[in-house]
BALOBA-1460 file (C-alpha; in Angstrom, 3 decimals):
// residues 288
<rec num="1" residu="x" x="42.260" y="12.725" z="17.560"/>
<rec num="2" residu="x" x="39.955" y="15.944" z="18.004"/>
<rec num="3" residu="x" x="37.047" y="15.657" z="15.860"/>
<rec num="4" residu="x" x="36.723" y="17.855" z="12.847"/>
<rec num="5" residu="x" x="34.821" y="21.563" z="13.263"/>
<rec num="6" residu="x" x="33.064" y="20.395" z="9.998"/>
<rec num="7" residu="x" x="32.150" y="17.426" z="8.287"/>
<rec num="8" residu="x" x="31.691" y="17.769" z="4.014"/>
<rec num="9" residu="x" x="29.460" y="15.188" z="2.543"/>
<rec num="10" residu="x" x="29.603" y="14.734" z="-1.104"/>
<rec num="11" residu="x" x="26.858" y="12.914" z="-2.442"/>
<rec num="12" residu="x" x="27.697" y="10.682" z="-5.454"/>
<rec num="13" residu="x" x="26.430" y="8.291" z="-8.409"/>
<rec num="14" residu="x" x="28.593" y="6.515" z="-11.382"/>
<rec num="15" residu="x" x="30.253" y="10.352" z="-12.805"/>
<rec num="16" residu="x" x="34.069" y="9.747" z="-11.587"/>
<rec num="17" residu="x" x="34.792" y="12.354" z="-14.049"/>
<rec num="18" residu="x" x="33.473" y="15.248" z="-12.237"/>
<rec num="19" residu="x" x="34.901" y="14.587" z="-9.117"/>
<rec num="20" residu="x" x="38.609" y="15.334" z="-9.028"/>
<rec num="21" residu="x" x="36.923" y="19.316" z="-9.306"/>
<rec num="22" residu="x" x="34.575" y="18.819" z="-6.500"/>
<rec num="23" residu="x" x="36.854" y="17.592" z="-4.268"/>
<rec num="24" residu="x" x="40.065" y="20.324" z="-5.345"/>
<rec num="25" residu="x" x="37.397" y="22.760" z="-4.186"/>
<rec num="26" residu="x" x="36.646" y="21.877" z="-0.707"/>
<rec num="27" residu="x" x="40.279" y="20.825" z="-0.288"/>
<rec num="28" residu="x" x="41.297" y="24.486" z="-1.329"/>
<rec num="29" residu="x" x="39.140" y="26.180" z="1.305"/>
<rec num="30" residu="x" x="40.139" y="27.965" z="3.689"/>
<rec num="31" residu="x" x="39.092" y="26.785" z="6.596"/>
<rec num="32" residu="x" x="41.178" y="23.422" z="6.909"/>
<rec num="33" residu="x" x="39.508" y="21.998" z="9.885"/>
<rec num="34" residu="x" x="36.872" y="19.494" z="7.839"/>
<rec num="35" residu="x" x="36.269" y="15.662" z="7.243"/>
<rec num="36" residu="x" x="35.256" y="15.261" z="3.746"/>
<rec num="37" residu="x" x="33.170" y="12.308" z="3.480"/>
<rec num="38" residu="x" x="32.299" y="11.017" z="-0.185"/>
<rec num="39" residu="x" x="29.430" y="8.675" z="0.001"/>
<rec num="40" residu="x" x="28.819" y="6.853" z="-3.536"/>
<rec num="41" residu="x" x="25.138" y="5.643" z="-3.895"/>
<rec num="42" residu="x" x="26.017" y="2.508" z="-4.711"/>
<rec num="43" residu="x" x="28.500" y="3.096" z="-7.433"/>
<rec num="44" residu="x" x="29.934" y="0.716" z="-9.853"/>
<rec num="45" residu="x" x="32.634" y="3.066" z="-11.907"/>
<rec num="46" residu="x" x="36.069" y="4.009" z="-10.866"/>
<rec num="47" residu="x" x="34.699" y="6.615" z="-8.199"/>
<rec num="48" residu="x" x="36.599" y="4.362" z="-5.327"/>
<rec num="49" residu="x" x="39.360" y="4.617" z="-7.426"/>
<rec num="50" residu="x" x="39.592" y="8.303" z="-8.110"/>
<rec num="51" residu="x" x="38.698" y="9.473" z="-4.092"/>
<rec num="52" residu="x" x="41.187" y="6.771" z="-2.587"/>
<rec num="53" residu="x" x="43.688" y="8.101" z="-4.894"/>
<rec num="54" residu="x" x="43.688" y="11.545" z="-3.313"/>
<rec num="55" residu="x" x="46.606" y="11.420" z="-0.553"/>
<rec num="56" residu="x" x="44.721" y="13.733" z="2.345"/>
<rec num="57" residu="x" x="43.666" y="12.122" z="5.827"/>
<rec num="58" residu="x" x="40.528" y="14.116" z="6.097"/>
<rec num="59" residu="x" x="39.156" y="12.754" z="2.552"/>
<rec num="60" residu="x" x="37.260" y="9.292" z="3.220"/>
<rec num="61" residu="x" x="35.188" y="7.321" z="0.751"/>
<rec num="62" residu="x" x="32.274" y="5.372" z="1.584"/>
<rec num="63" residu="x" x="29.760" y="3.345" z="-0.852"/>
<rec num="64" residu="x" x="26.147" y="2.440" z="-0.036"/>
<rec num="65" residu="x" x="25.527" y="-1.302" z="-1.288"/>
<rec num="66" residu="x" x="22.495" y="-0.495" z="-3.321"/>
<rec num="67" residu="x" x="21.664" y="2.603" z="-5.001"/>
<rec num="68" residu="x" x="18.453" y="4.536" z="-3.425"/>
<rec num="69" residu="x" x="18.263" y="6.954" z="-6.623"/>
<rec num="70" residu="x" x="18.423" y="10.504" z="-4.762"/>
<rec num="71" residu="x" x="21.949" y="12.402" z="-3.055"/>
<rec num="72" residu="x" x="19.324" y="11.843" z="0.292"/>
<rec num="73" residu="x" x="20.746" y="7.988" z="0.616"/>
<rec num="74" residu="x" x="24.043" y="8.750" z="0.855"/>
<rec num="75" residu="x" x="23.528" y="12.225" z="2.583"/>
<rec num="76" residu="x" x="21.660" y="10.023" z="5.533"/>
<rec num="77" residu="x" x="24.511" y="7.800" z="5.445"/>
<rec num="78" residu="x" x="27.427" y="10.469" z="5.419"/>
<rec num="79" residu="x" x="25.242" y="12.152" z="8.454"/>
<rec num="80" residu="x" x="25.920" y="8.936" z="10.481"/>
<rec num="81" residu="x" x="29.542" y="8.766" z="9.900"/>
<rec num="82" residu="x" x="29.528" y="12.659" z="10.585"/>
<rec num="83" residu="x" x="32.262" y="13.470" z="13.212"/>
<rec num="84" residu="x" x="31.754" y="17.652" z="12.631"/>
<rec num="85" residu="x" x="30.457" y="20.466" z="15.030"/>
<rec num="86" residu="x" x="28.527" y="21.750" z="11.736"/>
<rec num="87" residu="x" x="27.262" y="19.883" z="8.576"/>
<rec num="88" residu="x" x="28.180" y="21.419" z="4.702"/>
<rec num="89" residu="x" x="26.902" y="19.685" z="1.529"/>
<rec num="90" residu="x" x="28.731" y="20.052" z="-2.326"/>
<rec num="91" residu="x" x="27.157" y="18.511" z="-5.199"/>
<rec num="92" residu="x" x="29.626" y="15.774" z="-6.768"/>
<rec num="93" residu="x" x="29.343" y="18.124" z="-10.156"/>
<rec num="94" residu="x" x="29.116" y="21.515" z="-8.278"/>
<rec num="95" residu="x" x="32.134" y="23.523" z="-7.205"/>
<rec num="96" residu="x" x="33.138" y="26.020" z="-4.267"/>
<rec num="97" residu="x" x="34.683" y="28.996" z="-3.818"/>
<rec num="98" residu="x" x="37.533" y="29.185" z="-1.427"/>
<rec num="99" residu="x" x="36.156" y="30.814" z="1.206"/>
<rec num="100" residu="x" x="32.828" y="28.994" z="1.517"/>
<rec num="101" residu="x" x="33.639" y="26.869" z="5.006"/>
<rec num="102" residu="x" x="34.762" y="30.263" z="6.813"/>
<rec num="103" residu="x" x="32.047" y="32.619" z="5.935"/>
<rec num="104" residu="x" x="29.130" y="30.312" z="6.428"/>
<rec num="105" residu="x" x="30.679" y="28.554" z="9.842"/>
<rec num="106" residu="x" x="31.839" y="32.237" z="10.923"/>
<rec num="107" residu="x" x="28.578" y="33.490" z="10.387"/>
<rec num="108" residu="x" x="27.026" y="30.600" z="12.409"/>
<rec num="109" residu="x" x="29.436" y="31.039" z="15.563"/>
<rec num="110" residu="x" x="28.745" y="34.625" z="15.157"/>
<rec num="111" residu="x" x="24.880" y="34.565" z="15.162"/>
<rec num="112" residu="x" x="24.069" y="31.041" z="17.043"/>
<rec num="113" residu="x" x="21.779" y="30.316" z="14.470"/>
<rec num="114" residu="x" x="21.455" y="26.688" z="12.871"/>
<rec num="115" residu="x" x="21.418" y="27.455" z="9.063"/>
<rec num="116" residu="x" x="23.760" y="28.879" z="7.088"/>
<rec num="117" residu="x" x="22.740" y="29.756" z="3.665"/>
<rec num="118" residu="x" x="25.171" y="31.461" z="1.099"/>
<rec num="119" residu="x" x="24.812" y="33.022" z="-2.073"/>
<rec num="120" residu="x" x="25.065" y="30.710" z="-4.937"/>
<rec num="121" residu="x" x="25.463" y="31.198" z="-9.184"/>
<rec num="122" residu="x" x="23.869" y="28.288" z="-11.328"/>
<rec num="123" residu="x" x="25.596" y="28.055" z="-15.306"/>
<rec num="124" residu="x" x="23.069" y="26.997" z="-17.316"/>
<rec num="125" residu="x" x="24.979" y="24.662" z="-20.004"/>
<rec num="126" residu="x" x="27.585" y="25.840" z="-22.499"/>
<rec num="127" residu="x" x="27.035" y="29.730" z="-21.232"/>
<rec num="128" residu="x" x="28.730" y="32.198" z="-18.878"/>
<rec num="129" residu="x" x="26.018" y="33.904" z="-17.819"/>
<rec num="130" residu="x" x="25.142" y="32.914" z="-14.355"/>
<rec num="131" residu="x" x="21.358" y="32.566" z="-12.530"/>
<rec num="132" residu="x" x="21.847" y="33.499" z="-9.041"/>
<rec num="133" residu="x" x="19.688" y="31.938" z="-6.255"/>
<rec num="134" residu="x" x="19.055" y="34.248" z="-2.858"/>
<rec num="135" residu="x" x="17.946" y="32.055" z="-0.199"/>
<rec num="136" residu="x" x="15.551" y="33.724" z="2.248"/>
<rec num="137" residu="x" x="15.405" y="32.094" z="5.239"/>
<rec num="138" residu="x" x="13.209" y="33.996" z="7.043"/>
<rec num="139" residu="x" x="10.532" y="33.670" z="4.454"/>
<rec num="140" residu="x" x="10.734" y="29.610" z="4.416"/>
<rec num="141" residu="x" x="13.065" y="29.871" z="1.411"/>
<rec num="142" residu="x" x="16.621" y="27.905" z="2.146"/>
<rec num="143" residu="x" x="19.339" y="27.318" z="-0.555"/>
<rec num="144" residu="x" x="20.712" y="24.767" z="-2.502"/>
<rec num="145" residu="x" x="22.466" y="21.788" z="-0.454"/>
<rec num="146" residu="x" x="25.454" y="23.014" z="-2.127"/>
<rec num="147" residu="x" x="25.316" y="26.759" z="-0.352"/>
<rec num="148" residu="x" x="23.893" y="25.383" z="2.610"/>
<rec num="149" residu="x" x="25.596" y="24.983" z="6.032"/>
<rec num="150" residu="x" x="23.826" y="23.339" z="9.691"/>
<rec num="151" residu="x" x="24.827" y="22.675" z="12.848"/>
<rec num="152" residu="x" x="25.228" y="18.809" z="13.444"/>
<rec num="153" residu="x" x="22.137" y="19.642" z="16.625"/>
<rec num="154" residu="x" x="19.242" y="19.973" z="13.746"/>
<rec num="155" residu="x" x="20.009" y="16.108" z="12.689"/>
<rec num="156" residu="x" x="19.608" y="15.034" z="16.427"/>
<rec num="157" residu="x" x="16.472" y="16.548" z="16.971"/>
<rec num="158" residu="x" x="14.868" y="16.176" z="13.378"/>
<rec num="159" residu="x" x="16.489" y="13.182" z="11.862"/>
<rec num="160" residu="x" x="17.573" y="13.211" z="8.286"/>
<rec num="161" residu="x" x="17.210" y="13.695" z="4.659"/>
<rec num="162" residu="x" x="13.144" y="11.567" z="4.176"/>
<rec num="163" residu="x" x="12.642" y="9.418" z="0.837"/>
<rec num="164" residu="x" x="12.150" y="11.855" z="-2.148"/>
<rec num="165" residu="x" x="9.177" y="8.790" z="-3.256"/>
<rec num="166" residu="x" x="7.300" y="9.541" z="-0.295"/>
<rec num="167" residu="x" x="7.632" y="13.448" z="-0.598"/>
<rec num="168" residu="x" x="5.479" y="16.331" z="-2.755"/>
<rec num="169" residu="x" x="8.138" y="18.778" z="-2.204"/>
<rec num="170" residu="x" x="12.083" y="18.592" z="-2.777"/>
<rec num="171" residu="x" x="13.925" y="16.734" z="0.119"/>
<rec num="172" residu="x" x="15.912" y="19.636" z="0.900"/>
<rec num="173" residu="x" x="13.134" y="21.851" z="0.990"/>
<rec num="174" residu="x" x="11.405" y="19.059" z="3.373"/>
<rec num="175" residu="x" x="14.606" y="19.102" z="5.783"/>
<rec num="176" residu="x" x="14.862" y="22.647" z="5.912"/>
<rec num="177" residu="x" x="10.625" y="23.259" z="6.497"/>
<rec num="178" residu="x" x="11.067" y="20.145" z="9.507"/>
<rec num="179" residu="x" x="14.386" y="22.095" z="10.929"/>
<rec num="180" residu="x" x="12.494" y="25.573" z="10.986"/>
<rec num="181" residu="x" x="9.162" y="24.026" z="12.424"/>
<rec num="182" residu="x" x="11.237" y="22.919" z="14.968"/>
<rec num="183" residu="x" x="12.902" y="26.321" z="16.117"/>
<rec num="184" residu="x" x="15.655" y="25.927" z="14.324"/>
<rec num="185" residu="x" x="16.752" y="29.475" z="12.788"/>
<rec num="186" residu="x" x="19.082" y="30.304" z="9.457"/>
<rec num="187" residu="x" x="21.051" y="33.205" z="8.251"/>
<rec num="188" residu="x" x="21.555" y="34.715" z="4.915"/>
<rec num="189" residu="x" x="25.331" y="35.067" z="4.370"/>
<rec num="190" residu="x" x="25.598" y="37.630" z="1.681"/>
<rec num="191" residu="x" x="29.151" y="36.198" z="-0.041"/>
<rec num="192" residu="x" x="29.032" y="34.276" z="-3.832"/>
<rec num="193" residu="x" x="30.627" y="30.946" z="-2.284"/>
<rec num="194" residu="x" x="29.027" y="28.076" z="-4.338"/>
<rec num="195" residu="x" x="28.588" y="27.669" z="-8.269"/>
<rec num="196" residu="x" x="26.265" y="25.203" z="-9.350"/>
<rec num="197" residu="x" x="25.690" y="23.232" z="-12.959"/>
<rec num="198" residu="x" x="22.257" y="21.739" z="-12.998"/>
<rec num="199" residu="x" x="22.814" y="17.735" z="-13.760"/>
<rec num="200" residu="x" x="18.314" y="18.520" z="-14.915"/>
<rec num="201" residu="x" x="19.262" y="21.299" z="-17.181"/>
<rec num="202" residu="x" x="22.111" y="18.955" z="-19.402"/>
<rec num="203" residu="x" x="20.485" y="15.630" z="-21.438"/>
<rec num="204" residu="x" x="22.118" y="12.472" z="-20.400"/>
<rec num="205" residu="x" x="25.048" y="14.382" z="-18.473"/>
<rec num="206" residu="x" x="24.511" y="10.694" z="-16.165"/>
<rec num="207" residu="x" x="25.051" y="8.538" z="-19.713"/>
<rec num="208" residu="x" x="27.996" y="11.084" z="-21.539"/>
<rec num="209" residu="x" x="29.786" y="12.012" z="-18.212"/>
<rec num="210" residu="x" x="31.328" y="15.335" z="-19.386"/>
<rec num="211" residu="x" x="33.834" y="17.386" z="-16.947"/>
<rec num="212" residu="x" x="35.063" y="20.188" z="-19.112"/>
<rec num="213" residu="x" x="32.601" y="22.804" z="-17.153"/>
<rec num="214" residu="x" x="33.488" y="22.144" z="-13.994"/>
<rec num="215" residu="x" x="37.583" y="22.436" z="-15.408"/>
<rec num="216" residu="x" x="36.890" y="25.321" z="-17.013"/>
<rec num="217" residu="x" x="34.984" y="27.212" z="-14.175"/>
<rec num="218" residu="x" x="37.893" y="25.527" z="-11.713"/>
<rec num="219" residu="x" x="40.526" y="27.061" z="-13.801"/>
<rec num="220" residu="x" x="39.120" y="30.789" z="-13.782"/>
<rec num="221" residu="x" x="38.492" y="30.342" z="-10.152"/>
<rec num="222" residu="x" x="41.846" y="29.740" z="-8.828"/>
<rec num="223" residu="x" x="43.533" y="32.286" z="-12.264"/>
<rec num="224" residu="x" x="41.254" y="35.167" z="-10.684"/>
<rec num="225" residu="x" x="41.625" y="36.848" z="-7.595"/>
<rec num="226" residu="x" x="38.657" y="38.887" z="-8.020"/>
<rec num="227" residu="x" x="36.193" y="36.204" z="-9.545"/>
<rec num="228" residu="x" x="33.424" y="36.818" z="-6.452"/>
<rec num="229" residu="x" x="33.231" y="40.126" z="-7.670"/>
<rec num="230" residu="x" x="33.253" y="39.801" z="-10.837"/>
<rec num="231" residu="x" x="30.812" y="37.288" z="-11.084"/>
<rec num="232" residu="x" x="28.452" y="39.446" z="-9.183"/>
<rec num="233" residu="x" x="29.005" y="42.318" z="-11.715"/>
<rec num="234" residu="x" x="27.973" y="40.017" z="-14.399"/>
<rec num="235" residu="x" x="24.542" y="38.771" z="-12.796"/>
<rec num="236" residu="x" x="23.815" y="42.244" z="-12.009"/>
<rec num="237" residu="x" x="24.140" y="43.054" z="-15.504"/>
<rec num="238" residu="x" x="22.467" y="40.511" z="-17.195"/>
<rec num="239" residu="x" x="19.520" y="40.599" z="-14.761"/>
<rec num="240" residu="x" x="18.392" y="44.079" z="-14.684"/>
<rec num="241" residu="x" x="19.669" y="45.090" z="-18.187"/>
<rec num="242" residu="x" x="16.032" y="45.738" z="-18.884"/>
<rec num="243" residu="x" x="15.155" y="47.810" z="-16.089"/>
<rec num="244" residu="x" x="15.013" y="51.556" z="-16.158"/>
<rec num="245" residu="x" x="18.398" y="53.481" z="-15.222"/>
<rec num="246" residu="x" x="16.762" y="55.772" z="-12.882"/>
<rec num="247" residu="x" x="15.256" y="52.950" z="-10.272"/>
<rec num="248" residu="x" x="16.441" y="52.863" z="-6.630"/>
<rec num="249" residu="x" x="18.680" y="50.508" z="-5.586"/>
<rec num="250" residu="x" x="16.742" y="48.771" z="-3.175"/>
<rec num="251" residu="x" x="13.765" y="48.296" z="-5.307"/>
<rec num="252" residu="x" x="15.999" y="47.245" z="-8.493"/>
<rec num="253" residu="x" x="16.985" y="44.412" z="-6.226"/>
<rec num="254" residu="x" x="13.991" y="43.636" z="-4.784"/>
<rec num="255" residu="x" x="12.775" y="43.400" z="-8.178"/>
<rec num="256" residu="x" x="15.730" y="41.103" z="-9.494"/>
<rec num="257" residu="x" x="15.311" y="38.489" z="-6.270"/>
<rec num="258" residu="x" x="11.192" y="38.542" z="-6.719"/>
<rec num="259" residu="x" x="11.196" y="37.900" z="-10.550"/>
<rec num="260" residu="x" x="13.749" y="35.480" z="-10.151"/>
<rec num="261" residu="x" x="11.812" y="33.451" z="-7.620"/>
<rec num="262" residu="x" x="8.456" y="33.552" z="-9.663"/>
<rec num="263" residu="x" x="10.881" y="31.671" z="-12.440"/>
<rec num="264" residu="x" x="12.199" y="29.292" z="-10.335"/>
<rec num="265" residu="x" x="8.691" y="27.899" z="-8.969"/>
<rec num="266" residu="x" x="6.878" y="28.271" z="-12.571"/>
<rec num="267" residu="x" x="9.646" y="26.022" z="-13.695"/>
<rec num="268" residu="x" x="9.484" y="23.343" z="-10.809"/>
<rec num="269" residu="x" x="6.162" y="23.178" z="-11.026"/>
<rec num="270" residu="x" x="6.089" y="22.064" z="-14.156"/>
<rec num="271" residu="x" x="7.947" y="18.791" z="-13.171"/>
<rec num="272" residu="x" x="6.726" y="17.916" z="-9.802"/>
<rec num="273" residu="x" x="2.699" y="16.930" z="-10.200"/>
<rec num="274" residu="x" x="3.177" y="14.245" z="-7.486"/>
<rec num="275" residu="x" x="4.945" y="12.863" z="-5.162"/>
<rec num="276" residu="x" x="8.832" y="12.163" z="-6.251"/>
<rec num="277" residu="x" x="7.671" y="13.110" z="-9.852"/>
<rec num="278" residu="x" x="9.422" y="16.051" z="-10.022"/>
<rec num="279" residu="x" x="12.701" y="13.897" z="-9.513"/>
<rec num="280" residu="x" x="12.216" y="11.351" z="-11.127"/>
<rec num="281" residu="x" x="11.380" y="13.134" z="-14.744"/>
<rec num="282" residu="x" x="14.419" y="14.952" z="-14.058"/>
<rec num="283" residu="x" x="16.397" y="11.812" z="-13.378"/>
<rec num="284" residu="x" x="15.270" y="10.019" z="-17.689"/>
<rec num="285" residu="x" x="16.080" y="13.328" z="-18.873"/>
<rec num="286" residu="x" x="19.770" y="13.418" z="-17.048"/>
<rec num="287" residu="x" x="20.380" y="10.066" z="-18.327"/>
<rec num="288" residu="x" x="19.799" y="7.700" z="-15.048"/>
């Protein structure tokens, strides 16, 4: 059989419950040429159950004997079963749009370059108003794994995901920095494609197990044809609702990504003194 233009790896750890939504999403895209690869990190629930379940050739589940306490374990291991021209990541609680495999693989084909980074909406818990993250790749800033797209070449020349323990920074943020040192270059794709509900911003999500986000925000994907859109409306509105009518454009936005970033690394900061602290702080408070 030809292999697969891309290979999905979905990361996973003992939260069955979320999973059915993850895996409707990358199954709904449209761009049907994938392997989807869901790696548990040693899981002892019903995750097996649930994945094997799912009657579709391309879905596959794998489970690593022993569980190494970051998505990077079974990321590494999903990279060596990999089959794909180009690699895409979902968090096993994080959700995609439908056309998430064709812009970011499009835009890679189109470009030649080895990152792919989309545009991607994070819910904090029990709200509708969304936090967007713009990657900028040409200022060292990737995305998400869940809005992030690379050619299978990067893991050949720069190995994998390294041991969040032996790491001052976020693995993904390590990957991406060894990827770019190396030559490698990314693209911006400028498309909402990826929604994301931070497992560190919900107490004991790991211990309670809840799914009714992720089937709520499935259902309004898939009942409206214009939910890109009019998610973007709603950031844009809650974001610069504060900011004076007559600004330009350009610097409104400008504004919007550089205040947003200054957030984002106050906040980390706060919970990564040393190396693999951040993490593992974040993992007592998630319940793990």
């Amino acid at each position: 059989m030809p292999s697969p233009r891309v290979t999905v790896i979905v990361a996973t750890y003992n939260w069955s419950t979320v999973l059915p939504y993850a895996i409707d999403s990358v199954l709904g895209q449209t761009m049907r040429d994938f392997e989807l690869l869901v790696v548990g990190d040693g899981c002892t629930d019903d995750s097996e159950q649930v994945v094997t379940a799912i009657k579709d050739s391309r879905v596959r589940w794998i489970n690593l004997l022993e569980n190494t306490g970051h998505q990077s374990g079974p990321n590494n291991r999903g990279l060596q079963e990999a089959k794909g021209e180009f690699i895409a990541y979902l968090g096993h609680d994080d959700l995609w749009l439908s056309h998430h495999l064709r812009c970011t693989t499009d835009a890679l084909e189109e470009t030649g370059c080895a990152f792919a980074h989309s545009l991607l909406i994070r819910i904090p818990p029990g709200q509708d108003t969304a936090m967007p993250v713009v990657p900028e790749p040409q200022y060292r800033w990737g995305g998400p794994p869940s809005c992030t797209v690379h050619r299978r070449s990067v893991i050949d020349k720069v190995g994998g995901w390294n041991d969040y323990r032996k790491l001052s920074i976020a693995p993904e943020t390590d990957f991406f920095n060894r990827a770019q040192a190396a030559g490698f270059k990314a693209v911006f794709v400028p498309r909402l494609t990826a929604i994301k509900f931070p497992a560190a911003w919900r107490k004991n999500v790991y211990r309670d197990r809840p799914n009714h986000e992720q089937a709520d925000w499935s259902r309004r994907i898939r009942s409206d044809p214009d939910f890109e859109a009019v998610q973007l409306v709603r950031v844009i509105r809650s974001m610069v609702s504060d900011i004076p009518r007559e600004m330009p454009i350009r610097r409104l936005l400008r504004t919007f990504a550089e205040e947003f970033a200054k957030r984002v690394v106050g906040r980390l900061a706060r919970f990564w003194p040393a190396r693999g602290g951040g993490i593992d702080r974040y993992k007592k408070y998630k319940g793990l």
